[in-house]
ZALO-750424 format. One record per residue (C-alpha): residue number from 0; residue in one letter; x, y negated, z negated. Coordinates in nm, 3 decimals. Each point is the difference from the previous one (the first is absolute). Example, Ala and Ser with C-alpha at 12.3 -4.5 7.8 and 13.67 -1.06 7.14 Angstrom:
BEGIN
NUTI;num;residuo;u;v;w
NUTI;0;A;1.230;0.450;-0.780;
NUTI;1;S;0.137;-0.344;0.066;
# end
This chain:
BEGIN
NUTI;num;residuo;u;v;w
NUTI;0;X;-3.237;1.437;-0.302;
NUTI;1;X;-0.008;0.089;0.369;
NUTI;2;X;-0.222;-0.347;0.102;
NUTI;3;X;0.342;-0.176;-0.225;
NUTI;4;X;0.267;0.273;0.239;
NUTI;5;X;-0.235;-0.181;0.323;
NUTI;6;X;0.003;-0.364;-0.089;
NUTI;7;X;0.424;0.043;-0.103;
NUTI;8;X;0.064;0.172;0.357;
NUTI;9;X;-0.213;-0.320;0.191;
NUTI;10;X;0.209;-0.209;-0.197;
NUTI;11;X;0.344;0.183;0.114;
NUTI;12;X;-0.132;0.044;0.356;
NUTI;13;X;-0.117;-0.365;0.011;
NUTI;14;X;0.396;-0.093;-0.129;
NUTI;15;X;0.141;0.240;0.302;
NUTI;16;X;-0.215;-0.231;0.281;
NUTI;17;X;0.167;-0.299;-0.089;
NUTI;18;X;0.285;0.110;0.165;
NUTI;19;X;0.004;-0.142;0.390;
NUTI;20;X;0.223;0.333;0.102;
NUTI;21;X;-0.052;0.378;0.039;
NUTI;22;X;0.347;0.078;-0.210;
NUTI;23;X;-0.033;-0.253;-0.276;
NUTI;24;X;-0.396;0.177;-0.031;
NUTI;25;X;0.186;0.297;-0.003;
NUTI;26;X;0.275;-0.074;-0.215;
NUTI;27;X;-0.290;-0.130;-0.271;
NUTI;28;X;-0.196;0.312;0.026;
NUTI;29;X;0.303;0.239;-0.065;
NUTI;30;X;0.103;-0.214;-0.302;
NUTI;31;X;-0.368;-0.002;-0.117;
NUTI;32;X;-0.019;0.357;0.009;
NUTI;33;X;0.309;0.049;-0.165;
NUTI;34;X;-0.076;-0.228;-0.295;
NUTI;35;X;-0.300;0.257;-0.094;
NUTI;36;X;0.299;0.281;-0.015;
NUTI;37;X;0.091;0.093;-0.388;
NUTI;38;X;0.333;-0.146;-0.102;
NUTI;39;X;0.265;0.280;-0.047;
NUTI;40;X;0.136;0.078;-0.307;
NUTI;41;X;0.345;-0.129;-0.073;
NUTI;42;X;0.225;0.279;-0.037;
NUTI;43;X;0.215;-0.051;-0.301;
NUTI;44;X;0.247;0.201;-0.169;
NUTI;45;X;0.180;-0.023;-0.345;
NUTI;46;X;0.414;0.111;-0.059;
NUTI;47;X;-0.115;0.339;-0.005;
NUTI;48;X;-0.195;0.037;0.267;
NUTI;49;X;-0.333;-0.006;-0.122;
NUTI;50;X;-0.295;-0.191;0.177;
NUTI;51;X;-0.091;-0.292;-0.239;
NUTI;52;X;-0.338;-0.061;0.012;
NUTI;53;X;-0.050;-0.246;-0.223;
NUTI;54;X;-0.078;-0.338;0.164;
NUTI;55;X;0.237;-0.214;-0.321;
NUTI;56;X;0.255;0.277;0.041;
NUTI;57;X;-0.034;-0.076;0.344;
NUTI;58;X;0.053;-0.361;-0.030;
NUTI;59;X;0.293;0.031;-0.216;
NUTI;60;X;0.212;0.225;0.227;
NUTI;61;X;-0.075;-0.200;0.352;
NUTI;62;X;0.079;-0.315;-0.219;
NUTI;63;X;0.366;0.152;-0.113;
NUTI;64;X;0.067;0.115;0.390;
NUTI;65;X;-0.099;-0.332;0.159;
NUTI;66;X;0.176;-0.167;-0.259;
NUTI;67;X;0.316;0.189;0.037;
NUTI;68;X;-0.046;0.004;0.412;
NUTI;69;X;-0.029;-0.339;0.005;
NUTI;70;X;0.164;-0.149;-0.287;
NUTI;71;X;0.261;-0.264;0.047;
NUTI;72;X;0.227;-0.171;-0.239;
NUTI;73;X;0.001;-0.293;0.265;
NUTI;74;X;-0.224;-0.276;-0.213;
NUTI;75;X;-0.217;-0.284;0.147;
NUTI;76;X;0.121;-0.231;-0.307;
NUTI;77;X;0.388;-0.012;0.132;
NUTI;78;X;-0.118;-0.181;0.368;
NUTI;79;X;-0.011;-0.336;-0.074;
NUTI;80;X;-0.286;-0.205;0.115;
NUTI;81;X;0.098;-0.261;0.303;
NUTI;82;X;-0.190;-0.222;0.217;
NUTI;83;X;-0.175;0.136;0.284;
NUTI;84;X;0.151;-0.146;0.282;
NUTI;85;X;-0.218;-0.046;0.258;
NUTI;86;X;-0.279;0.006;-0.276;
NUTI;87;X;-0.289;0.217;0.032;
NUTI;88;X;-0.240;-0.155;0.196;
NUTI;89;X;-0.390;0.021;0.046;
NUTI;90;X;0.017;0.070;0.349;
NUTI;91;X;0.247;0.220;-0.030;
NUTI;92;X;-0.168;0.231;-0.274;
NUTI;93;X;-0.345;-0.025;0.219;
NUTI;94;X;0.189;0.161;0.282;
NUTI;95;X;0.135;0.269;-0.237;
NUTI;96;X;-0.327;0.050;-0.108;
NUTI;97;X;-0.126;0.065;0.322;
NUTI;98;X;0.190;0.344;0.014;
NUTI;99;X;-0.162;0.101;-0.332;
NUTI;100;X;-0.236;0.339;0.082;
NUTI;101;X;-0.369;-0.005;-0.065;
NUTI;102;X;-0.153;0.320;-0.210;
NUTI;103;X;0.307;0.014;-0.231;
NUTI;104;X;-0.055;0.112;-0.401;
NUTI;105;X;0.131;-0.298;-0.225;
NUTI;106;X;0.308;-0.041;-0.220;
NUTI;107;X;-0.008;-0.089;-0.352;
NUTI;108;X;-0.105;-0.319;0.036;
NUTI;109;X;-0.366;0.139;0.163;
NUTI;110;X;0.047;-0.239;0.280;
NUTI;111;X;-0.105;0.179;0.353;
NUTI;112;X;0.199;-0.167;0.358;
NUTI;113;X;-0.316;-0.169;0.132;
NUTI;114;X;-0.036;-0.218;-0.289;
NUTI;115;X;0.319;-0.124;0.101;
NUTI;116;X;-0.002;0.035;0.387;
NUTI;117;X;-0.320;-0.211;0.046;
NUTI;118;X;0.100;-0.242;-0.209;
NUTI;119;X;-0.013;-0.376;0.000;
NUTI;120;X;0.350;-0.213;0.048;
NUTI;121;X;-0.030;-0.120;-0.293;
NUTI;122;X;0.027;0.311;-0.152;
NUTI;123;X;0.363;0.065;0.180;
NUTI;124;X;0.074;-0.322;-0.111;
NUTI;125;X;-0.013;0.096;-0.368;
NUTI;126;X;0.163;0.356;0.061;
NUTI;127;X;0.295;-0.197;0.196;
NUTI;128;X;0.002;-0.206;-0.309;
NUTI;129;X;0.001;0.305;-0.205;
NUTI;130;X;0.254;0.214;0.148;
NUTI;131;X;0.211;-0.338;0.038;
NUTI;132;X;0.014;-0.029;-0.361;
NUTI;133;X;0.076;0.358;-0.044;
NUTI;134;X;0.319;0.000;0.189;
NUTI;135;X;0.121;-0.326;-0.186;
NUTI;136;X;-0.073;0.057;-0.354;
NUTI;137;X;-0.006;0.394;0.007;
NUTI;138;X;-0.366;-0.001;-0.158;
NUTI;139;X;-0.197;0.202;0.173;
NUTI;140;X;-0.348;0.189;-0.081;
NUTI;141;X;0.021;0.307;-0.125;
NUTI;142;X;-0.219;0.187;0.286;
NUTI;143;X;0.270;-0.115;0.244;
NUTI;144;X;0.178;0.299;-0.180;
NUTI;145;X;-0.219;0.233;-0.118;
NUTI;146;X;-0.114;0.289;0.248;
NUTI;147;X;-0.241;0.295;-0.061;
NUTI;148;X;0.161;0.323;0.065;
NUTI;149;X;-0.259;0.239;0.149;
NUTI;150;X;0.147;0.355;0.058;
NUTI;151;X;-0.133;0.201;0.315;
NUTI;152;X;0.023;0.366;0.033;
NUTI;153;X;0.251;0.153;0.230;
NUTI;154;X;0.085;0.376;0.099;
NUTI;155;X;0.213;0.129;-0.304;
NUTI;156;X;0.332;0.067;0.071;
NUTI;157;X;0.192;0.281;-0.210;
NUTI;158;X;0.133;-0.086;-0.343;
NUTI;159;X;-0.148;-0.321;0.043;
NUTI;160;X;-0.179;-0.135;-0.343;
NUTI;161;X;-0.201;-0.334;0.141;
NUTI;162;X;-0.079;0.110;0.349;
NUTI;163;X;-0.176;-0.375;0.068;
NUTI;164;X;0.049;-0.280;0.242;
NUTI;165;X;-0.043;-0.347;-0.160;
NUTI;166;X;-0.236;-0.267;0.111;
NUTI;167;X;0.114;-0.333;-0.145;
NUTI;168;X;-0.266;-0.257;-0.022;
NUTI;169;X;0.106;-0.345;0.031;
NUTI;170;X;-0.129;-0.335;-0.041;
NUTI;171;X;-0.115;-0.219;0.293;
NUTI;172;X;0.249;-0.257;-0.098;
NUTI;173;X;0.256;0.263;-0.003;
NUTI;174;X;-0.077;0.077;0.303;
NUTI;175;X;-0.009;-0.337;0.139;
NUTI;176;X;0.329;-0.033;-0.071;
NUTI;177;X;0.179;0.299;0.075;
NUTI;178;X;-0.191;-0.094;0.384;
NUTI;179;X;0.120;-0.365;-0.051;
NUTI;180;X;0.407;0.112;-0.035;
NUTI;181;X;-0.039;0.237;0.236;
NUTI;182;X;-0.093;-0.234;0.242;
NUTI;183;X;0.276;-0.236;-0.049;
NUTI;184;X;0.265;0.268;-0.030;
NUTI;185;X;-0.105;0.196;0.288;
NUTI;186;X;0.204;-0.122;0.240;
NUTI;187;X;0.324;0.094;-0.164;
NUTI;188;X;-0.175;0.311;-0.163;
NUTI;189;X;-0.054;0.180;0.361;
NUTI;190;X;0.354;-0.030;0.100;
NUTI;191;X;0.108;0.203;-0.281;
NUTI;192;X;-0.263;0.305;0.034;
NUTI;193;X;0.150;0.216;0.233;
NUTI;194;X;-0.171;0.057;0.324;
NUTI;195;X;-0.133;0.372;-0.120;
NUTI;196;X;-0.185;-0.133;-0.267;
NUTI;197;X;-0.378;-0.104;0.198;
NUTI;198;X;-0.173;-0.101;-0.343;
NUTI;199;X;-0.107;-0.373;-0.050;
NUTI;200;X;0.136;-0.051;0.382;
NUTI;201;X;-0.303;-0.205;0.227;
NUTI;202;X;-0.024;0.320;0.296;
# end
């Protein structure tokens, strides 16, 4: 057991050196360190105040908060599908893709960012092709809309039930085009955010 403890810490420390800098090294070693730490127990609590330990009862009453907290009667089905104009295309996705971050956990569809970063052109020719046919017919696939809702623990606050922060999981392609939009609405985006507001602001 302890020779299997050795060869896993060579491994980790080998992973750490392959960073050129002394604060990326660092940075690695902290989160390496803190991935050994046992996860906290979610702190759940049912209408009367009573910690719910089971993990279905669990489930079932983060479900009915995010549900309610989010919910929206706004429904994809009443935008009606147009014609990208310019269409999506493969360049244009490969710079998006670009700005995708390494190390990430997946969506639904299982698909990690480097699969997609380092990929060929000809693979952001068929995504262009994809998402171009998305926008025009209103077909799209399913993991575009699907996310995986991972609840963190947070410091409970009083008379609080669900005291969680969610995590939503996307999709790469999700992802690629939330960056995509982004990029071409950006420039009449930033004049509306008022000057207080730092977040998604280059400096």
């Amino acid at each position: 057991l302890n020779q299997e403890k050795d060869n896993m810490l060579n491994i980790e420390l080998r992973d750490i050196e392959k960073y050129k800098d002394d604060p990326s090294k660092c940075h690695q070693a902290i989160r390496k360190i803190q991935s050994h730490k046992p996860k906290k127990p979610l702190s759940i609590f049912d209408n009367n105040q009573k910690r719910v330990i089971s993990e279905d009862e669990q489930i079932t009453i983060i479900t009915e908060h995010f549900t309610k907290l989010f919910g929206s009667n706004d429904k994809a089905e009443d935008i009606i599908p147009q014609k990208m104009e310019p269409a999506f295309s493969a360049e244009e996705l490969e710079k998006a893709a670009s700005k995708l971050k390494n190390n990430k956990a997946t969506g639904c569809d299982e698909v990690h960012a480097e699969f997609i970063k380092y990929g060929s052109h000809e693979l952001y020719k068929q995504i262009s092709q994809l998402l171009n046919i998305t926008s025009e017919t209103g077909d799209y696939p399913e993991e575009i809309r699907r996310g995986i809702l991972n609840p963190l623990p947070k410091p409970p606050k009083k008379d609080e039930r669900v005291n969680v922060r969610p995590i939503i999981l996307l999709s790469v392609l999700r992802k690629l085009i939330t960056i995509t939009l982004i990029d071409r609405c950006w420039e009449r985006m930033k004049t509306k955010i008022p000057f207080c507001q730092a977040a998604y602001r280059i400096g």
